[in-house]
C-alpha positions as CSV (number, residue, x, y, z in Angstrom):
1,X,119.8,101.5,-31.8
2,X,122.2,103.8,-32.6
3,X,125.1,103.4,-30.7
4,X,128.3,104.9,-31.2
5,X,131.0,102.3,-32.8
6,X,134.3,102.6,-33.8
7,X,135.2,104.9,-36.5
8,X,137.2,103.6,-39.3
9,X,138.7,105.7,-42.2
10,X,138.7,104.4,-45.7
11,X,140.2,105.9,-48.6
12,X,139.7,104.7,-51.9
13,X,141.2,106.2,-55.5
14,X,139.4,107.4,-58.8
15,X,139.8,108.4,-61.9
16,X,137.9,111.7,-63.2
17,X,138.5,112.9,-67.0
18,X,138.4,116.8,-66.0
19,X,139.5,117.4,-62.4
20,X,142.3,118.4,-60.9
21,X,142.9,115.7,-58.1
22,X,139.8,115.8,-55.4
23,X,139.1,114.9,-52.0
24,X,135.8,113.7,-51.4
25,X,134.4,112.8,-48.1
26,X,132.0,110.3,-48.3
27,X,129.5,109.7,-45.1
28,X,125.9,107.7,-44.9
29,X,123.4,106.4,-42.7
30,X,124.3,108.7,-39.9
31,X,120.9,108.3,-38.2
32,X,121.6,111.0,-35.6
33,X,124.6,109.2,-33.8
34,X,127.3,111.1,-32.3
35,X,129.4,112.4,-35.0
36,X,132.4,114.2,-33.1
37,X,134.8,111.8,-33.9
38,X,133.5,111.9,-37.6
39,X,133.9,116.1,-37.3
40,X,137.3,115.9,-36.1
41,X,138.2,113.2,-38.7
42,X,136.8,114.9,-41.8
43,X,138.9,118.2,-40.3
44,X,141.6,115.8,-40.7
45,X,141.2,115.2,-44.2
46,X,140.3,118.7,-45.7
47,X,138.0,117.1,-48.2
48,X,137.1,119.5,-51.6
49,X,133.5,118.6,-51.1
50,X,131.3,116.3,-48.7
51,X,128.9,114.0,-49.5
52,X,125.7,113.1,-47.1
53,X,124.3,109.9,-49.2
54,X,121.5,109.5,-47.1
55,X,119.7,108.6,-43.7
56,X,120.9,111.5,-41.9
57,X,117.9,111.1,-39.7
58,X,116.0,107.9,-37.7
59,X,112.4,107.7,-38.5
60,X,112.0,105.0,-36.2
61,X,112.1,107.6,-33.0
62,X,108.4,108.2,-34.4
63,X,106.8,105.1,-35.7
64,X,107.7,102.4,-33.3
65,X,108.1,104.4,-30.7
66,X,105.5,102.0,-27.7
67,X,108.1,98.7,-28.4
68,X,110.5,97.9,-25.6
69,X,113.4,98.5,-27.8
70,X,112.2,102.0,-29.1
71,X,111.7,102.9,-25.3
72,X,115.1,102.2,-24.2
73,X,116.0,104.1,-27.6
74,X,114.5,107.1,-26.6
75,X,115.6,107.0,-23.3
76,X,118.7,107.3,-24.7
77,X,117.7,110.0,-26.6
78,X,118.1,113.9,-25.7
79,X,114.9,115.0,-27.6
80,X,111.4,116.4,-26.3
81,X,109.8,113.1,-26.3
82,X,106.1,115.3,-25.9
83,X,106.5,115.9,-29.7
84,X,105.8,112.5,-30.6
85,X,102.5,112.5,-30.5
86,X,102.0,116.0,-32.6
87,X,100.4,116.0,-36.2
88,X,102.9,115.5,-38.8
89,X,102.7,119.3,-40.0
90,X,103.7,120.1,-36.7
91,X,106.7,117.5,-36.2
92,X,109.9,118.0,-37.6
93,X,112.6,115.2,-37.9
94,X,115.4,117.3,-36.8
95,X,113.9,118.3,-33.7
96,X,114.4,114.7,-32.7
97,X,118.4,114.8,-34.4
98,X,121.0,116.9,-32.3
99,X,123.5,115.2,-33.7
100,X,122.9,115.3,-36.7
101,X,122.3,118.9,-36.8
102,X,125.6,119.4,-35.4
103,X,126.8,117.7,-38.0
104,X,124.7,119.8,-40.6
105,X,126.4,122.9,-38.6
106,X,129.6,121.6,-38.8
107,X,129.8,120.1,-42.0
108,X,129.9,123.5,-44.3
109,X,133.0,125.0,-42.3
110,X,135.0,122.3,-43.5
111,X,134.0,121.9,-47.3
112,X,130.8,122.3,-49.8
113,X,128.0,119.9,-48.1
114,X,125.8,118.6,-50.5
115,X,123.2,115.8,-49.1
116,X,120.5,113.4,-50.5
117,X,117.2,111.9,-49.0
118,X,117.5,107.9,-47.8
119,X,114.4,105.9,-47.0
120,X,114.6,107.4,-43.3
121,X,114.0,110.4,-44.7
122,X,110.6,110.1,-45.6
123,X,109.4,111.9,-41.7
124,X,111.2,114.6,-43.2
125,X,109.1,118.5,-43.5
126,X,109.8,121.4,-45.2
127,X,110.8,123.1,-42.2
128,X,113.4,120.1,-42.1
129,X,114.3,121.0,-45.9
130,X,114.6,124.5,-44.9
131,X,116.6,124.3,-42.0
132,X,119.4,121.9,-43.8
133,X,119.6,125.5,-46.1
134,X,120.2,127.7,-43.9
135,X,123.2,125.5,-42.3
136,X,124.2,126.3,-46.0
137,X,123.9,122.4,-46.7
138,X,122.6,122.1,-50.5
139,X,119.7,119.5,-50.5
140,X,119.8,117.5,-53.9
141,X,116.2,116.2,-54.1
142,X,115.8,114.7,-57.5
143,X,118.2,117.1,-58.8
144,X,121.6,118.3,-59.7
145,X,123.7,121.5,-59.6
146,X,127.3,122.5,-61.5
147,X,130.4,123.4,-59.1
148,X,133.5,124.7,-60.0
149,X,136.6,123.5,-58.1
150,X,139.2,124.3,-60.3
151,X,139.2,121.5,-63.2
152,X,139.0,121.9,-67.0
153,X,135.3,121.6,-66.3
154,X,132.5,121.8,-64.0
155,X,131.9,119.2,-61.8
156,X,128.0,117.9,-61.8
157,X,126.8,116.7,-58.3
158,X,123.6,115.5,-58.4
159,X,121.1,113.2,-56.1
160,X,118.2,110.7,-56.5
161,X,116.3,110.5,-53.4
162,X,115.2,107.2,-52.5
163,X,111.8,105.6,-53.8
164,X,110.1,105.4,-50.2
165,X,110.1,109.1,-50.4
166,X,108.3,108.8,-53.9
167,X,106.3,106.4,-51.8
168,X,105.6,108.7,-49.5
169,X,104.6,111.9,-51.6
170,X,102.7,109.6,-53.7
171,X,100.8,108.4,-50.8
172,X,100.3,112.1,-49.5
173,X,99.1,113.4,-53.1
174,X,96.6,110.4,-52.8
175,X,94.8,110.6,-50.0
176,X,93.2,114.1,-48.3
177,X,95.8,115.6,-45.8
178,X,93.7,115.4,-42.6
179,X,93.5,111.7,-43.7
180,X,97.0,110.7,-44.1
181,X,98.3,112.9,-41.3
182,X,96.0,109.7,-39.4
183,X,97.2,107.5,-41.5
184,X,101.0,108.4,-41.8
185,X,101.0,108.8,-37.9
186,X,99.9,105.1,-37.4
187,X,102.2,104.5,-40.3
188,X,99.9,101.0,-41.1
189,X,98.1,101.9,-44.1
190,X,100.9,104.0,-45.9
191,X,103.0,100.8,-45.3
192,X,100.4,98.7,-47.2
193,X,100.5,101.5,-49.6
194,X,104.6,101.8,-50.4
195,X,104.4,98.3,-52.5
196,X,102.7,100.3,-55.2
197,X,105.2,102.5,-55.8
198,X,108.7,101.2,-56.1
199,X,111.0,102.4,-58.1
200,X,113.0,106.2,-57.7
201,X,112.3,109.0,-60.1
202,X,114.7,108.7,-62.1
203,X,114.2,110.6,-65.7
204,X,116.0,113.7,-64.8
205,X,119.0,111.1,-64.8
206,X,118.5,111.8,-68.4
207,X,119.5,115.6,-68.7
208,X,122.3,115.0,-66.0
209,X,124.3,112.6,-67.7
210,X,124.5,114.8,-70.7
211,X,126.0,117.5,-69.1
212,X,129.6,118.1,-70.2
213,X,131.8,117.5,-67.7
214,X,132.3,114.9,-64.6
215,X,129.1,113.4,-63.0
216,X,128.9,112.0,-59.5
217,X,125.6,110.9,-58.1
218,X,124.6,110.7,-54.6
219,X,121.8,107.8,-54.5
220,X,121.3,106.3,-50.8
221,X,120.3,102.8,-52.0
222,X,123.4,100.4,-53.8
223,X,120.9,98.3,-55.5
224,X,120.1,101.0,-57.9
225,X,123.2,100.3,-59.3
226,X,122.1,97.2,-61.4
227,X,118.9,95.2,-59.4
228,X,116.5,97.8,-59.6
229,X,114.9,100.9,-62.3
230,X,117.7,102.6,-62.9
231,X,120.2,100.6,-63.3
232,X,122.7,103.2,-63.0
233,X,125.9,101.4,-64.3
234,X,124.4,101.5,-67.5
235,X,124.4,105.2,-67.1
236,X,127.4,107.2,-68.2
237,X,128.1,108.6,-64.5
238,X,131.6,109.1,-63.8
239,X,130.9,108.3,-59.8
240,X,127.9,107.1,-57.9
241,X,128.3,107.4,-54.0
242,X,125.9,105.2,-52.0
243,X,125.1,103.7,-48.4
244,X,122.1,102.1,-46.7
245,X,123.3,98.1,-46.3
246,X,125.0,99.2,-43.2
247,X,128.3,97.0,-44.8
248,X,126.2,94.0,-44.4
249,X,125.6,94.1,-40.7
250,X,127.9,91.3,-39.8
251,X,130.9,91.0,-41.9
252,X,132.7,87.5,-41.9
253,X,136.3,87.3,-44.0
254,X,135.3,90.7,-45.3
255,X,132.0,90.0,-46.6
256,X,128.6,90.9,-45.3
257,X,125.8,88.5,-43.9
258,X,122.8,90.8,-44.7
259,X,121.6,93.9,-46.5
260,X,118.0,95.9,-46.7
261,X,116.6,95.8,-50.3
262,X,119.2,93.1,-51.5
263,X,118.9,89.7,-48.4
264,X,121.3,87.3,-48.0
265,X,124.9,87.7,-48.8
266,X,124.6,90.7,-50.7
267,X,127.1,92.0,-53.4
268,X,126.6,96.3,-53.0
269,X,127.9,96.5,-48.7
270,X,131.4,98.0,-48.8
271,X,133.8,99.1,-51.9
272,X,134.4,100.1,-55.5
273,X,132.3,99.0,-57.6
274,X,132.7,99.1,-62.1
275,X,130.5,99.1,-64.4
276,X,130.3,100.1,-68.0
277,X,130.7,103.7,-67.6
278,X,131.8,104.9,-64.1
279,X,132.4,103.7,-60.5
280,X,130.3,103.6,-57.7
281,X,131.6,103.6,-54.0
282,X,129.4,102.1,-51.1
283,X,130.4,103.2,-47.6
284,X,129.4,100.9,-44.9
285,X,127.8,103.7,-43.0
286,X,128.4,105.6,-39.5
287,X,125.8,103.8,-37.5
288,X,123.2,100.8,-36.2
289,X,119.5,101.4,-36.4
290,X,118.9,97.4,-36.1
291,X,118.4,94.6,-33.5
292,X,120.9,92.9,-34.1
293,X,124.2,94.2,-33.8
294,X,127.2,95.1,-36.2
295,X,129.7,92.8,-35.8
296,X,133.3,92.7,-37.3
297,X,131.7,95.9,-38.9
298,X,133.5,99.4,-37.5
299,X,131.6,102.2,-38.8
300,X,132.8,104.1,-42.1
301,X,133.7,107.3,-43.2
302,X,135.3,107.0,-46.8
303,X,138.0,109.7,-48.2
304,X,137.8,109.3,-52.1
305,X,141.0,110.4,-53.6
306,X,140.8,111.3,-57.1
307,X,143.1,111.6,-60.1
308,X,142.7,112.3,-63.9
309,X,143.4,109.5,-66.3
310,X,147.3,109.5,-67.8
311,X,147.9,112.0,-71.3
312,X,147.8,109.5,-74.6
């Protein structure tokens, strides 16, 4: 469940070819848990931009919602719990997140907000994508946008939502809507159906790493980095910003026990990370959504200081 741990600041350093030097705030896997203490410490770092790499929601408030576990969870929970039981066109994700619209308030007063979809966000509607706009949070769904913050060049800040969301449409374009509204709700037959379809969408990658200037890629899930389609270190992006493995859930002489999407004693938890062509920084995330708890395992919010590469 998603209780509040202690908050741990991390900064890392970069190299960019055209900035001036940035500061990037880095933040994943919020899944609704308070987030004053992560308010108060990005107003600390005046970031130039801030990242949201994913899982800013829990969509386990809906699906598992009659286990003893989800019970106590939503007891703890200050939602409308009558909502639950509403067709999906009717249900909105962030109706169930105060937090984490407080942090989608909060977040844009500080610095540009620029946030891409995790797994969890696969309950997500359009009213949801609508109201992250008007909070004057740019959603990067599958796509990418220039910003200027003072380098030589543009900076291009994209995102690759995650494949359950793929998944998920695929499943939705599929089947009739009244019938996977049922379906979806019960969530038994679409999770039957997600094996199908497993890999992100991932050809626009092709246009964005042509554009001239620094790239940095919000994608929720570490393993795309080399163990899954795309294999984004063989990409030429300049930064890939990632969560989801929660730093491996128990961490033991700095190393993590357990990850979703790559088992045992996984490599992509917590860190820099090279490849052939850019970096890619994996935040250990700002909360718990599993049974067992984090251990050894404070949550994360990462400052990434960057600096351009020496004159030759």
């Amino acid at each position: 469940m998603c209780d509040p741990v202690r908050l741990e600041v991390t900064e890392y350093n970069v190299t960019l070819r055209h900035q001036r030097p940035l500061t990037i705030a880095l933040l994943a896997d919020v899944h609704d848990a308070p987030c004053e203490e992560v308010i108060t410490a990005l107003s600390k770092a005046n970031p130039d931009l801030i990242a949201i790499a994913g899982d800013l929601v829990n969509a386990y408030y809906r699906h598992h919602r009659r286990n003893l576990y989800t019970r106590l969870m939503y007891r703890r929970s200050p939602v409308d719990k009558s909502k639950a039981n509403l067709p999906l066109k009717k249900w909105n994700a962030l109706d169930y997140s105060p937090n984490a619209l407080l942090l989608l308030r909060e977040c844009p007063r500080i610095a540009p907000t620029f946030f891409s979809l995790g797994n969890h966000e696969w309950v997500m509607s359009d009213a949801d994508y609508h109201t992250i706009a008007r909070h004057g949070v740019t959603l990067l769904d599958n796509s990418y946008q220039a910003l200027s913050l003072g380098g030589d060049k543009p900076i291009f800040i994209g995102g690759l939502t995650s494949a359950t969301i793929v998944r998920f449409r695929e499943f939705a374009r599929r089947f009739p809507k009244e019938d996977w509204e049922k379906r979806h709700h019960s969530n038994i037959d679409y999770l039957r159906f997600k094996e199908q379809v497993s890999e992100p969408d991932a050809e626009w990658l092709f246009d964005f790493e042509k554009e001239d200037g620094d790239k940095l890629l919000l994608s929720h899930h570490p393993e795309y980095w080399t163990d899954d389609l795309p294999l984004l270190e063989l990409h030429p992006i300049d930064l890939v910003l990632s969560g989801h493995a929660h730093g491996g859930q128990i961490r033991l002489f700095g190393h993590g026990l357990f990850a979703p999407d790559q088992g045992i004693f996984p490599k992509y938890v917590s860190g820099v990370f090279t490849g052939g062509h850019g970096r890619m920084v994996v935040t250990r995330g700002l909360c718990n959504t599993a049974k067992i708890p984090r251990i050894g395992n404070p949550a994360e919010l990462v400052i990434i200081k960057t600096n351009r590469p020496p004159d030759p």
